[in-house]
N, C-alpha and C positions, 0 to 999 in steps of 0.2 A: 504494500500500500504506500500510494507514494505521500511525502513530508506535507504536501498539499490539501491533503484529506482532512488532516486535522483541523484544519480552520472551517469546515462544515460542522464542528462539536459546538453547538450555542448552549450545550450545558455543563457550568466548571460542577468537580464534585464539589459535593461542600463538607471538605476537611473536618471532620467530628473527631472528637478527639473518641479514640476506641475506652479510653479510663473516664466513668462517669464521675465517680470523685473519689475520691479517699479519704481515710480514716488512717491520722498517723500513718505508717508505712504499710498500709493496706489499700491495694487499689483495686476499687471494686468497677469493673469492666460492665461494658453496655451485653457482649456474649453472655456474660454470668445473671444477669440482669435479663433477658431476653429469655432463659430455659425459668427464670423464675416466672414473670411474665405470664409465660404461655401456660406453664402445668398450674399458677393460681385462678388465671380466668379460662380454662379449661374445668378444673372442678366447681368452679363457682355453677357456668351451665350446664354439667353434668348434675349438679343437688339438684337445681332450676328443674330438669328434665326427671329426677326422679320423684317430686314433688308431684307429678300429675302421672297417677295411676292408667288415667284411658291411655297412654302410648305404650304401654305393655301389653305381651300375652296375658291372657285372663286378668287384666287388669290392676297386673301384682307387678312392682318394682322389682326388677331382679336383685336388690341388694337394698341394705340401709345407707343414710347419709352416714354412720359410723361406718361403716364398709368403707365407704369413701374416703373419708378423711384418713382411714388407716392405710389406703391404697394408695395415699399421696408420696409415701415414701419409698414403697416398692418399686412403682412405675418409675420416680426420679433414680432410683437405684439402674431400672433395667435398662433405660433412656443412655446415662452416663456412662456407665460402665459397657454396655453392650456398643455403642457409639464408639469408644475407644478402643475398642477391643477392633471392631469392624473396620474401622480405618487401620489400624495397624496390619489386621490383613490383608485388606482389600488393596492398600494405597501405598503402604511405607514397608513394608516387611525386610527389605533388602537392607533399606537404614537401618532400622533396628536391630535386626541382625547384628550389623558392624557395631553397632553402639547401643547395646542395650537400656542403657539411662534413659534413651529417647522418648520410650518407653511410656513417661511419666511425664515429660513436659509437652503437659496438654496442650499450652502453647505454641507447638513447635507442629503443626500438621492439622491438629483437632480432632475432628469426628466424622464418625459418617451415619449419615440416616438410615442406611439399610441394614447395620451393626446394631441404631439403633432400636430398628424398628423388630428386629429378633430378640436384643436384650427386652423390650418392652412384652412383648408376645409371652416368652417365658415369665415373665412377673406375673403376666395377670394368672397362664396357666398355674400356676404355683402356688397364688393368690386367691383364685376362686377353688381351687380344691381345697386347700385348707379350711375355708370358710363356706362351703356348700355352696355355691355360688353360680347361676345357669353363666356357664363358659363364655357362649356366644352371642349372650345379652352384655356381659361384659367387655367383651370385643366390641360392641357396638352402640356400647355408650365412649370408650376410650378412643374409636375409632371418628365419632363424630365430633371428636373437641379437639383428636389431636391438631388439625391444621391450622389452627388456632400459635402452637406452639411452632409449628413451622414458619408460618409468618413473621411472629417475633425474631425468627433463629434469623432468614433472612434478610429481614430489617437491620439484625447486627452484621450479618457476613457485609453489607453494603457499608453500614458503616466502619467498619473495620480496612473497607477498602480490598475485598479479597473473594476470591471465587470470580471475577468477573467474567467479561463473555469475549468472544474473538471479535478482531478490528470489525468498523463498522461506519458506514458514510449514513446515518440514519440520525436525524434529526439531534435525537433526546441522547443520541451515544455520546460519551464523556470519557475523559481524559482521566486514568486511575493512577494512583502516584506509586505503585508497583506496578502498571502493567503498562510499559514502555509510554512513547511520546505519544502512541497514536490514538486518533478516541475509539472506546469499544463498546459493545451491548452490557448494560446495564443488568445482567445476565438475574445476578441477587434477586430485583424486582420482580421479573417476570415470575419466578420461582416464589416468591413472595405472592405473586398475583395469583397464580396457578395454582399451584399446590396448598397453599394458603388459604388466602380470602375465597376466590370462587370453589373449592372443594367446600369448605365450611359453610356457604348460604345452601350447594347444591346437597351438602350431606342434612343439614336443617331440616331445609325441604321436603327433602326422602323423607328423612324419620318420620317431622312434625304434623305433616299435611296428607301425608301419603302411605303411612300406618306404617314405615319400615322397620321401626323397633319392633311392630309385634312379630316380624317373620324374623327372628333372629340369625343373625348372620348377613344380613340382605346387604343394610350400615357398612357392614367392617367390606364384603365384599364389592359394595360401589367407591369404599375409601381406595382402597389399592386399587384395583382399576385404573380412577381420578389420577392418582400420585403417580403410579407409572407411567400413564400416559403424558401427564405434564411434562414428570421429568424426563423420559425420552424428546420430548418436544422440544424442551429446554436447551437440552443437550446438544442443538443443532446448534443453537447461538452462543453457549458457554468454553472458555480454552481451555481443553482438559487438563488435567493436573500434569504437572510440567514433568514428573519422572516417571509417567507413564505414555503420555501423548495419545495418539491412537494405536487401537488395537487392532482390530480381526480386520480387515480388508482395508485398511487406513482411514477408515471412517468412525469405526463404532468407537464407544470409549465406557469406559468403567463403569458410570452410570446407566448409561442404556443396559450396557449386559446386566446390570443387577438388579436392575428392572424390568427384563422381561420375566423372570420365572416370579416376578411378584405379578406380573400381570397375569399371569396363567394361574398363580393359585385366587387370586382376584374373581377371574371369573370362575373358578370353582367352587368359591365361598358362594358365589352369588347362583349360581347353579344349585348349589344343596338348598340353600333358604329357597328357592322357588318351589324345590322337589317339597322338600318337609313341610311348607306351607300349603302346597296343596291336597299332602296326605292327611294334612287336619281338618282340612274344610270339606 
């Protein structure tokens, strides 16, 4: 792209400092602040939704708001840890390797969604067995808030100035102060828009107006769907992570691959909730 390009970017970023503020030598970052964020006003509308018995099977809340609140910590458990774990295999494993310490500076690479969205999975399983709990009504209250928590996540990856997208002569494209002179797709947003904001009015929807919490399962299987789809989508305008680039035919890249087999169990979810909802009726 040539040096010329960039003066089509009519939008400068706007430099946010990534440390919201601190405390003495504690700096509490906008990322750290954004996974809070999302899993507080994720259970706020999750109590909100268990509060009204008509959007359940027979009319019954799959769980109490004490269910809830004691699930706040497992799901942030499965979210973090399974995110770090996920990135380190999916993304960095070779670094690591050489440098094991790496390992731990969360800082230094981050997370990945689809690490996280497996540590998440295993909490709730582990969570609703322990506590009698119908599985796939769980799945499908956690499944319609998480995007909620994505948005935030994104909102920070932009402010942080990182993940962004390949070069770009499009209007709203900008100039990242990591990613060379030239401007590119504001890659964060979209994913923010996508995955985010419109997955969460369309999963609303589903549930609130269109009785998807009572087919259990139906929720969690229109969320992956949405999310794979986005994020394959995405992934046409994002520059893949720079120590892996492209992979299988010089196109595809990390995220797309690790979201196709979520797309496929997506619509499997959503295939059983049609079967099982129409052996009840």
């Amino acid at each position: 792209m040539p040096p010329a390009v960039e003066l089509l970017s009519i939008l400068t970023f706007p430099a946010i400092d990534p440390v919201a503020f601190s405390v003495g030598p504690l700096a509490v970052h906008w990322y750290g602040l954004a996974y809070v964020a999302g899993i507080m006003l994720g259970w706020v509308v999750a109590r909100g939704m268990l509060r009204n018995p008509k959007l359940w099977p027979n009319d019954t809340p799959p769980c109490t708001a004490t269910h809830l609140d004691d699930f706040l910590v497992w799901v942030a458990l499965g979210i973090v840890l399974g995110g770090r774990i996920g990135y380190i295999l999916f993304y960095d494993l070779g670094a690591i390797l050489a440098d094991p310490i790496r390992a731990i500076e969360i800082w230094n690479g981050g997370m990945s969604f689809h690490g996280g969205f497996v540590g998440a999975t295993l909490a709730m399983v582990i969570f609703a067995r322990r506590n009698s709990i119908r599985l796939w009504s769980l799945f499908d209250i956690v499944a319609s808030v998480a995007p909620l928590g994505i948005l935030f996540g994104r909102l920070a990856n932009f402010i942080n100035g990182e993940l962004w997208g390949r070069p770009s002569d499009m209007p709203w494209a900008m100039v990242f102060p990591t990613g060379g002179p030239f401007p590119r797709h504001p890659s964060q947003l979209y994913e923010g828009l996508l995955e985010g904001l419109l997955t969460f009015i369309v999963l609303q929807v589903v549930g609130r107006l269109f009785g998807g919490f009572r087919a259990p399962g139906l929720v969690t299987g229109c969320f992956v769907i949405l999310y794979a789809l986005s994020r394959i989508t995405v992934e046409f305008f994002r520059e893949p992570d720079a120590q892996l680039g492209f992979l299988v035919g010089g196109w595809l890249t990390m995220g797309m691959l690790l979201s196709l087999p979520m797309l496929a169990v997506g619509v499997w979810a959503l295939l059983r909730a049609w079967r099982a909802a129409g052996s009840r009726s």
